[in-house]
C-alpha positions as CSV (number, residue, x, y, z in Angstrom):
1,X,-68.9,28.6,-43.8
2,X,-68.0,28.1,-47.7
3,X,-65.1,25.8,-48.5
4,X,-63.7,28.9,-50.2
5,X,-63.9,30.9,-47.0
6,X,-62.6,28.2,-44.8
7,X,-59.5,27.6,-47.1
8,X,-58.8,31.6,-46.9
9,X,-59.4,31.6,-43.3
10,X,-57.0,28.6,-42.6
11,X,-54.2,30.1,-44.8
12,X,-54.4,33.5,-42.9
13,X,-54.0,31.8,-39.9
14,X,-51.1,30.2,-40.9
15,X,-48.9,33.1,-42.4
16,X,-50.1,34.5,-38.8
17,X,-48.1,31.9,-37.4
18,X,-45.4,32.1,-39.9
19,X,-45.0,35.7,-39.2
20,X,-44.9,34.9,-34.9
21,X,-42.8,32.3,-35.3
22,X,-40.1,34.7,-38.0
23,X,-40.8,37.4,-35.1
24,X,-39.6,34.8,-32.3
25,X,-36.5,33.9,-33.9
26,X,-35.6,38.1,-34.9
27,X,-36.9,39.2,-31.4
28,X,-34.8,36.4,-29.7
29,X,-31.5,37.2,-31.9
30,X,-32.1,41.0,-31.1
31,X,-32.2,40.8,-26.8
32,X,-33.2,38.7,-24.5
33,X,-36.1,40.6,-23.1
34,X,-37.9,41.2,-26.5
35,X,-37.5,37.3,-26.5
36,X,-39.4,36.8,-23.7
37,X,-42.2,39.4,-24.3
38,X,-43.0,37.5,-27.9
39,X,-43.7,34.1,-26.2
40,X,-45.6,35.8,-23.7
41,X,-47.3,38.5,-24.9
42,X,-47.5,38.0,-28.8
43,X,-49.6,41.7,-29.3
44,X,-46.4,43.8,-27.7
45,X,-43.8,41.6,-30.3
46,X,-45.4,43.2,-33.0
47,X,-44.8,46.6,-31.4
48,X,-41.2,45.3,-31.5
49,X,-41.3,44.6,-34.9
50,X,-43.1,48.0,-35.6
51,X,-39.6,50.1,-33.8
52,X,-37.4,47.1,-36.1
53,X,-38.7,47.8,-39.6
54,X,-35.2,46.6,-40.9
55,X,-35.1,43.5,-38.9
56,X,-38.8,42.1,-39.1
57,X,-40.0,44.1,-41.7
58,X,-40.6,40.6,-43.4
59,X,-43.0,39.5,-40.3
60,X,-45.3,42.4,-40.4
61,X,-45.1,42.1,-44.1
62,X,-46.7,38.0,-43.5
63,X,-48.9,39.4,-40.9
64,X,-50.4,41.8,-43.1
65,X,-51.3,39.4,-45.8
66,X,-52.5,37.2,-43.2
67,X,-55.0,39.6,-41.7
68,X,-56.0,40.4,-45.4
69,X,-56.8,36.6,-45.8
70,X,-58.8,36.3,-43.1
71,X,-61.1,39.5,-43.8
72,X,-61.5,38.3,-46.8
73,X,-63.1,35.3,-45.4
């Protein structure tokens, strides 16, 4: 792997972990439950975000450049 690839990589992993972490705080603020599902079962808090555009439309926003980065990698 390139150094250009693994830098692009590296930095789409990270605004994937950005965007969980700005998910945990939103899901957590929003119930309980939703809380709970994001620490354990990361896929189904993006569902979450998908039903609170106005809430953690900034999330799937990050997550979306994120997965960009790392196909373009």
């Amino acid at each position: 792997m390139a150094a250009g690839s693994a830098t692009l990589f590296v930095f789409g992993l990270a605004l994937l972990l950005a965007s969980w972490v700005m998910l945990l705080i939103t899901s957590w603020k929003e119930d309980y439950a939703w809380g709970l599902f994001t620490v354990l079962l990361p896929p189904v808090s993006y569902l979450f975000a998908l039903f609170q555009l106005d809430k953690a439309g900034q999330a799937i926003l990050l997550a979306i450049a994120g997965w960009v980065l790392i196909f373009l990698a």
